[in-house]
Every structure is written in C-alpha cells, then in structure tokens.
C-alpha positions as CSV (number, residue, x, y, z in Angstrom):
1,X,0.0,0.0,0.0
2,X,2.9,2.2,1.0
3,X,4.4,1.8,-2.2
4,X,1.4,2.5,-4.2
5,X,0.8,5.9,-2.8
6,X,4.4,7.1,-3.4
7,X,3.9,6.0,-6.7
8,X,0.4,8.1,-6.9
9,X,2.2,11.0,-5.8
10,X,5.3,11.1,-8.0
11,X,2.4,10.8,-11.1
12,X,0.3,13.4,-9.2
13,X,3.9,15.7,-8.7
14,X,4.2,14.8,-12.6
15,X,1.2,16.8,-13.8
16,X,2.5,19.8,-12.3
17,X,6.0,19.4,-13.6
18,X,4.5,19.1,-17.3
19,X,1.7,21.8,-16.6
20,X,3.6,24.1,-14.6
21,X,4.8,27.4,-15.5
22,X,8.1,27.3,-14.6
23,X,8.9,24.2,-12.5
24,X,6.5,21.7,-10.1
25,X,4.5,23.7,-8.1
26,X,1.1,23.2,-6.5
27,X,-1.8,24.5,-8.4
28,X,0.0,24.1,-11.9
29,X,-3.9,23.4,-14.1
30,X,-5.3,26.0,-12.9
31,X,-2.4,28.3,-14.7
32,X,-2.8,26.0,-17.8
33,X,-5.0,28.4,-19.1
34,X,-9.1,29.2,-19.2
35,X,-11.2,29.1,-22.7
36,X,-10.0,28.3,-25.8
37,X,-9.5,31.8,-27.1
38,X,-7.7,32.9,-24.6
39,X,-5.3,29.7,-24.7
40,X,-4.9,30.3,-28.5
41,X,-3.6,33.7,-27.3
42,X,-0.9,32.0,-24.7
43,X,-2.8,33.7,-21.6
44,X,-1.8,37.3,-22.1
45,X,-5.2,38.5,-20.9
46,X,-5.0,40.2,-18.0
47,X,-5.7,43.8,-19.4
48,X,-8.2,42.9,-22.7
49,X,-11.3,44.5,-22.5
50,X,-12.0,44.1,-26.0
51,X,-12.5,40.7,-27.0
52,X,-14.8,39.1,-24.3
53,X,-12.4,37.6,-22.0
54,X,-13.6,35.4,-19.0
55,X,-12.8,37.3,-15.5
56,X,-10.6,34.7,-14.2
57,X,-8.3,36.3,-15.4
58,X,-8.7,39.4,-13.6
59,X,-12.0,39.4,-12.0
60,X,-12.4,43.7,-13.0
61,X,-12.8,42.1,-16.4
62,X,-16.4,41.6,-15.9
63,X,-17.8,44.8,-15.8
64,X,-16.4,45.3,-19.6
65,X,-18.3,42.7,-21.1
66,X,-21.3,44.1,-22.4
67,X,-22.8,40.8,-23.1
68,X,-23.5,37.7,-21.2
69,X,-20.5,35.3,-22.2
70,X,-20.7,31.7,-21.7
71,X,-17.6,29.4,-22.2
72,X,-17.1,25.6,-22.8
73,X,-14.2,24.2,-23.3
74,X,-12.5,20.6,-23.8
75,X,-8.6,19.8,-23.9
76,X,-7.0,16.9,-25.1
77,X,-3.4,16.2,-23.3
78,X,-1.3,13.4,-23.1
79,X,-0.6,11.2,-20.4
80,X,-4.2,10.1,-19.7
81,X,-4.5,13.7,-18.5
82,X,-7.9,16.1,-18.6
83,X,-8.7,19.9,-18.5
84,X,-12.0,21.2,-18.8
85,X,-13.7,24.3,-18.1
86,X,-17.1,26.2,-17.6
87,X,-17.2,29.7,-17.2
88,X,-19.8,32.7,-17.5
89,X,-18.8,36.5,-17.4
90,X,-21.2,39.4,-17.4
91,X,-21.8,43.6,-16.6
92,X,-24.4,43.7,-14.4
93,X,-26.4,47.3,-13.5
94,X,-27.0,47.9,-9.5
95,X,-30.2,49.3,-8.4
96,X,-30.3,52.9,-8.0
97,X,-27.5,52.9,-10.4
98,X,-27.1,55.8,-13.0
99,X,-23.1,55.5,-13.5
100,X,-20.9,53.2,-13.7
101,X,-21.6,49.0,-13.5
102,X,-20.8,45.9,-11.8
103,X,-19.6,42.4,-13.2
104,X,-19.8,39.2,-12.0
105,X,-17.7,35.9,-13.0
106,X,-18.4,32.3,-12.9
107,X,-16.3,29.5,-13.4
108,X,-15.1,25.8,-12.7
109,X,-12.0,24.4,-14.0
110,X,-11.2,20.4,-13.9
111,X,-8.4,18.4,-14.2
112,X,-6.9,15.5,-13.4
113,X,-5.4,12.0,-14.4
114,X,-7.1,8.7,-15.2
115,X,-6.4,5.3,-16.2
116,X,-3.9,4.9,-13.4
117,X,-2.9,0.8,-12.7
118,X,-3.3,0.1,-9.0
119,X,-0.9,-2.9,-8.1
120,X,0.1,-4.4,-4.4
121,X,3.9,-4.7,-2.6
122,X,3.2,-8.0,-4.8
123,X,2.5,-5.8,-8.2
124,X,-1.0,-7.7,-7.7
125,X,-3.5,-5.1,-9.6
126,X,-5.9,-3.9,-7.3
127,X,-7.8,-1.9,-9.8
128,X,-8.0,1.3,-12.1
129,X,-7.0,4.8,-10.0
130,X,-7.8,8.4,-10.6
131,X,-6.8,11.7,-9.2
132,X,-8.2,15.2,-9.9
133,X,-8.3,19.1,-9.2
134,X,-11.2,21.4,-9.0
135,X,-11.1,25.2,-9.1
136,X,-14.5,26.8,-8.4
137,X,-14.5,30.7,-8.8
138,X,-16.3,33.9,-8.1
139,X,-15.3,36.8,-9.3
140,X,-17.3,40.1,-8.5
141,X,-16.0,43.9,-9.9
142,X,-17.2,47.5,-9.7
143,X,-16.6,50.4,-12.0
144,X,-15.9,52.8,-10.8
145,X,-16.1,55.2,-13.8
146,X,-16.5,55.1,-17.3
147,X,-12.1,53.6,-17.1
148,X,-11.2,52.3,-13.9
149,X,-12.6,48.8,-12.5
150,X,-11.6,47.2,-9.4
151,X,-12.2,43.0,-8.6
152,X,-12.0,40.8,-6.2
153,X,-11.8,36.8,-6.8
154,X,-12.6,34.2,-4.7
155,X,-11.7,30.6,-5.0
156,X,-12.0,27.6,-3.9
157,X,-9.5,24.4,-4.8
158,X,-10.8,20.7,-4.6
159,X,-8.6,17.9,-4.7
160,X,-8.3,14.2,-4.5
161,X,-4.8,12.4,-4.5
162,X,-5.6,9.2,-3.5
163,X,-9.3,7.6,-1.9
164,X,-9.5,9.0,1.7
165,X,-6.5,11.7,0.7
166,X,-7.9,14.7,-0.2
167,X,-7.9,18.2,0.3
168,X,-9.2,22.0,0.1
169,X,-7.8,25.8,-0.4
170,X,-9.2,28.8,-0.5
171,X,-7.6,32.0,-2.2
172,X,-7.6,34.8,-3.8
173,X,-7.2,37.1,-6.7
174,X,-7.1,40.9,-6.6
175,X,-7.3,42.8,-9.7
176,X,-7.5,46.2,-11.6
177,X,-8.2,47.3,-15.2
178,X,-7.6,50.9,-16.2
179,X,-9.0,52.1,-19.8
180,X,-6.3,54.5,-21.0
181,X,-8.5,55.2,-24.3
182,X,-10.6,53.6,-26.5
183,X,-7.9,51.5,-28.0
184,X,-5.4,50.9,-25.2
185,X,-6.1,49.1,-21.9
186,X,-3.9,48.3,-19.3
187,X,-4.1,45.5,-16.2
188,X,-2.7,44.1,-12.8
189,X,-3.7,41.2,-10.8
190,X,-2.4,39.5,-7.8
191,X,-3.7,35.7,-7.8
192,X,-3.7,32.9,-5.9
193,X,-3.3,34.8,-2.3
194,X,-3.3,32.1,0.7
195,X,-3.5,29.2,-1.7
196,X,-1.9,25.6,-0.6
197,X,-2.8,22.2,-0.1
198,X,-2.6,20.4,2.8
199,X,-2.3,16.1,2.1
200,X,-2.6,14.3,5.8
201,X,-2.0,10.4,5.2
202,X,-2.6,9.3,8.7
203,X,-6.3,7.6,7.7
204,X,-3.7,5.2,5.4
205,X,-0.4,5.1,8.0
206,X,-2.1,5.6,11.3
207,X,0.4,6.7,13.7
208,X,3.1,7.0,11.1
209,X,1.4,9.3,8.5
210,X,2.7,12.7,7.6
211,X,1.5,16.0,7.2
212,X,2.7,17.7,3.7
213,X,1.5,21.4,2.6
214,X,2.0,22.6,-0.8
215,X,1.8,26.2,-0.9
216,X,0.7,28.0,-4.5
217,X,3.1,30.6,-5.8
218,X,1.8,33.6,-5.5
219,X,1.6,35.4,-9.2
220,X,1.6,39.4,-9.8
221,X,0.5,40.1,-13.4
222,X,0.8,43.5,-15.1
223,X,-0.3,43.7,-19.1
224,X,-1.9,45.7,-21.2
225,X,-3.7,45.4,-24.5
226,X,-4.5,47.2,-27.8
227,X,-7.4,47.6,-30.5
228,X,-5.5,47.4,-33.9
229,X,-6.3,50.3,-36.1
230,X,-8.8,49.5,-38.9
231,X,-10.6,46.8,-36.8
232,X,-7.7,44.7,-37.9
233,X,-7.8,42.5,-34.4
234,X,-6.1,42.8,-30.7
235,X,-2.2,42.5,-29.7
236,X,-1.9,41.8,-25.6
237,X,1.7,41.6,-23.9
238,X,1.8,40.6,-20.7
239,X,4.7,40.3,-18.0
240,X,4.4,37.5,-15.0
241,X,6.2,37.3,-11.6
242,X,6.1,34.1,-10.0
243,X,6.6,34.1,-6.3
244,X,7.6,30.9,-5.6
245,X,6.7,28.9,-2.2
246,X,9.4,26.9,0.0
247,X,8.8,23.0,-0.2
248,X,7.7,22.0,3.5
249,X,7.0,18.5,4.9
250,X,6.3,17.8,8.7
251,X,5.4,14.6,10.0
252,X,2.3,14.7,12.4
253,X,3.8,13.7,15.7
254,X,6.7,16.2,15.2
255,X,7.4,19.4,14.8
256,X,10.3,18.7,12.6
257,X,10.2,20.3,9.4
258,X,12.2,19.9,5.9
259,X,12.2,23.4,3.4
260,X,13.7,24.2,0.8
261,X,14.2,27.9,-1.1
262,X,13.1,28.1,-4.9
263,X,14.0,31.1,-6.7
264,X,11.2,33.3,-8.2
265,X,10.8,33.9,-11.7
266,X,10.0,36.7,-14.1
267,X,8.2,35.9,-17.5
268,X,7.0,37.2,-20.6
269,X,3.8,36.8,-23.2
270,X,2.1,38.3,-25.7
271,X,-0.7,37.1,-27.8
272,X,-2.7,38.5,-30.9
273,X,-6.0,38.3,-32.3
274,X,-6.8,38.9,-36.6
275,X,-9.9,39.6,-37.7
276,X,-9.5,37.7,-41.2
277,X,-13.1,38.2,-41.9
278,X,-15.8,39.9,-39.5
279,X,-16.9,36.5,-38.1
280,X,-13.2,34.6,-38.3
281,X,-10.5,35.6,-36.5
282,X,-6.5,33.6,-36.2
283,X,-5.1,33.7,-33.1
284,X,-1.1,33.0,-31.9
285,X,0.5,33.8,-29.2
286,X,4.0,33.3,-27.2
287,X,4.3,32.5,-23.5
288,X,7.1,31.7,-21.3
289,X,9.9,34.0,-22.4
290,X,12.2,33.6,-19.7
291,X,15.2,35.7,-20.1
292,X,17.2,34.5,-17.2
293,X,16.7,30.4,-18.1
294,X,19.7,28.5,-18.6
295,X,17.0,26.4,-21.4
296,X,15.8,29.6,-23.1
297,X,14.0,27.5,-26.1
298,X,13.0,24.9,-23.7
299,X,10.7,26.8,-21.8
300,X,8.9,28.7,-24.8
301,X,5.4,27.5,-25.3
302,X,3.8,29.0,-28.5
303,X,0.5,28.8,-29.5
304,X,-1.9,29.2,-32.0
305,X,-5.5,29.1,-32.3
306,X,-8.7,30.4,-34.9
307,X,-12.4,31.3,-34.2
308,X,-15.8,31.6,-35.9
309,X,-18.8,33.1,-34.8
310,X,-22.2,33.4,-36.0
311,X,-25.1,35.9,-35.2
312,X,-28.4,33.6,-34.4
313,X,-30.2,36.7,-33.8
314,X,-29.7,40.7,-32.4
315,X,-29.3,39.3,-28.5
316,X,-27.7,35.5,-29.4
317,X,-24.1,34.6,-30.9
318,X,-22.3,31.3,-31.2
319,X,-19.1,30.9,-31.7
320,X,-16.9,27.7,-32.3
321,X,-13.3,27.6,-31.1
322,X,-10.2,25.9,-31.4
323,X,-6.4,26.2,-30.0
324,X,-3.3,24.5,-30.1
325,X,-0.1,24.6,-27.7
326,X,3.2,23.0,-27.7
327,X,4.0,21.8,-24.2
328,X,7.2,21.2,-23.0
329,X,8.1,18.1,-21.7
330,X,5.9,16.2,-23.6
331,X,6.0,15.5,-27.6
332,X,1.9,15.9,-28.2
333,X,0.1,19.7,-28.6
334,X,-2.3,20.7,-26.2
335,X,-5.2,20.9,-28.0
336,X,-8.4,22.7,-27.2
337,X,-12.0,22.8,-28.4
338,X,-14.4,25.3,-27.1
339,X,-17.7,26.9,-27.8
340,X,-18.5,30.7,-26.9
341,X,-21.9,31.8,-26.3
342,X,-23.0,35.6,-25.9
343,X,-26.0,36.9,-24.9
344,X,-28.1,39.9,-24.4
C-alpha cells in the first residue's frame, strides 16, 4: 500500500511538472489556461477588455463585457491527463445605479489523471486509480467610472490524491483594469493569495502518516492590451512574476520540518488576435519567455488558435473555437475545443 501511494504522488507531482509554468509547483492546471481563445492567445489576458475575456483572469474584467458570455471548453493532453472548463462572465447594473456597473464571473475548472494501474507490494493489480483538481470561482468587480474597474476573486481548490487523501484551499485574486482610451487598456492582478494544499495520510499510515503542505506561488500580473487600427484585431503583452513557495513537509507527531528555497521567476507573453473576416478571427501567441533560463527554447510555449462566430439573432451569438499549444516536456500539442456563447 505504502508503495502505491508514493507511486500516486510522483504521477500526481508529474502533472505539475508538465503543466507548470516554470517548474513543479502546486496548483500548476489552474495556470494552464481558461477558454479556448484565450489559450490560442498564450494567456496574455489580464488587461483585454476588447474581445470578451472570462474574469478569471482578472475578475475587474467583468464589468467590460457588455454581453452575457458563456464558455465551454475541452482539452485533449497526453498522459491520460484532462482539462475542462465552464465559465460565465457578465456587466451587471445595480439598483439605484445611473453611472458606472458591476460584473460578476463564474467559473469551474477540472483536471486531473485517469487510467492509473493500481498494483500491491506484490504488483497484484488492485484496480483502475484516478486523481483530480477542482477550481471553483467567483469573481465580482465594480466600476468605478467610465475607465477604472476594481475585482476581487474568490476561489475555492478541490482535490483528491488518492481515496481518503484529499484536500481544500481557499484564495484569492485581486485585480485592476484601467482604460487608457478607446484603443489601449492596461491590467494588474495578484492571484492565488493564501492558496496551498494540505495532504494528511494518517487515515492510510495511522500513527506514522505525515502531514505535507504545498503552498501556490503567488503570481503578480501587469499587461496591457491594444485595438488594432482599422478593426484589424487585438495585440496583448503581458509580463508575470512568479513568487515561488518553500517546499515544506512535517510529519504529524513532530514538529520537525524539511524546506527548501526556490528562486522566483520573471516571464513574458504576448498574444494576438486577426480579424481575417468579420466573423473569423486567427489567433497565436507566445508565453514563457524567460530571459534569465539556462533552457531559453525549452521553456517557450507558442500557441496558436482560430475562431468563428455566428449571429443567431440581435441578443444571441455562437461561436466555435479551437487552439493548439506546444507543451514542453511532452512531444503531443495541447489541443483545445471550445464553444462561446453571448448573450443579451
């Protein structure tokens, strides 16, 4: 039994390190990216106001989106690995309310690895294992003129390592849009603020089971984002500091303690967005520029992604999406279907 569960959390330790960033922290899907557009676009999203961006990115998103926007999207990765999302944005008016607006966001992102062969000490199998992540958000915002919106996020994490192993995390995100013109945006968020898991194995080991906390990094995010002359498309560049936790691990009948310093890290991306035709747009982007890695090439991760969208009527518009990422660490694309719906 022992021996399975170290095995379960080296794979579990695995989907970070192929997900990650930069490097095998906790939390790693949930910075994998959210909706397809915005993963065609390699995440730079923080400050774009113009193209109907979910607010988990920056929760003062929300009040920007003059429509209701629903997202859906499914994401085929390797290594019996999932990633799926859900996620609705909106402006909403207060009562009493003359200036100004309010916005609201929605969301639940999966993930998690299937198909994994249980075995015994005696490599009996003892059937077919799973593990998985949840990320369940609410974002609320509030602008506070016609420029300026402030937002705050709240989240909660769900996960399951291995049957009674589990464990839950609350954060959150704090965030700020600021409309320069009509054509310029610019954005800052601070995510993932008291975010960690906490894994107790003392219902498997009894008196010998441990206590391990993974902490989140903590990420600041400044970007900002600009409508292309001639309604030609969008161009966002985005710059992100990863705070980076120390590794802890205390065994429950102790107060003995291992950590371990990891240095922080400083990276760029940019995406854009063509309007080829008024209803199909192409979409690239580049994320991970990392100045200061020894692997400069190794860490890139471009993508690539194209969208169409079709008026139904004046208040309903569907859009089909798809986007494409090269992941390092593994030689398959990250691949992405979504669908879009707006509203009015």
């Amino acid at each position: 039994m022992k021996k399975l569960f170290v095995i379960l959390l080296f794979i579990f330790s695995g989907v970070n390190i192929c997900n990650a960033q930069l490097g095998s922290y906790a939390g790693a899907f949930s910075r994998m990216g959210f909706s397809t557009r915005a993963m065609g676009m390699s995440n730079a999203m923080v400050s774009d106001v113009f193209g109907g961006t979910n607010g988990i990115y920056n929760p003062a998103l929300a009040t920007f989106q003059q429509e209701g926007k629903v997202d859906l999207g499914y994401t085929f990765l390797s290594f019996d690995r999932k990633l799926n999302f859900l996620g609705f944005t909106t402006k909403v008016k207060l009562p009493q309310q003359k200036q100004g607006g309010a916005g609201i966001t929605l969301a639940w992102l999966n993930a998690g690895v299937g198909d994994i062969d249980g075995r015994d000490n005696d490599t009996r199998q003892t059937g077919t294992l799973t593990t998985f992540e949840n990320e369940f958000y609410l974002g609320t915002a509030f602008l506070l003129n016609d420029q300026l919106s402030l937002g705050v996020g709240f989240k909660l994490y769900y996960a399951k390592l291995y049957e009674e192993v589990t464990t839950s995390s609350f954060a959150l995100d704090f965030g700020g849009v600021y409309k320069v013109n009509k054509n310029l945006s610019l954005g800052l968020t601070v995510t993932d603020v008291g975010a960690g898991y906490e894994w107790q194995t003392s219902q498997i080991y009894g008196s010998n089971g441990n206590t391990t906390k993974d902490k989140f990094p903590v990420t600041l995010n400044l970007g900002g984002s600009y409508l292309l002359p001639k309604d030609l498309g969008i161009a966002s560049l985005g710059i992100q500091q990863f705070f980076n936790p120390e590794f802890a691990s205390a065994n429950s009948d102790s107060l003995n303690s291992v950590t371990g310093d990891s240095p922080n890290n400083t990276v760029l991306k940019f995406g854009v967005e063509i309007n080829v035709v008024k209803q199909f747009k192409l979409r690239a982007g580049l994320d991970r520029i990392d100045f200061a890695s020894d692997d400069f090439t190794g860490n890139l991760k471009p993508s690539f992604g194209l969208g169409f969208d079709k008026n139904f009527s004046k208040t309903i518009n569907l859009g089909f999406e798809y986007a494409l990422q090269l992941e390092p660490f593994s030689s398959k694309l990250i691949q992405n279907i979504g669908i879009a719906f707006k509203f009015k």
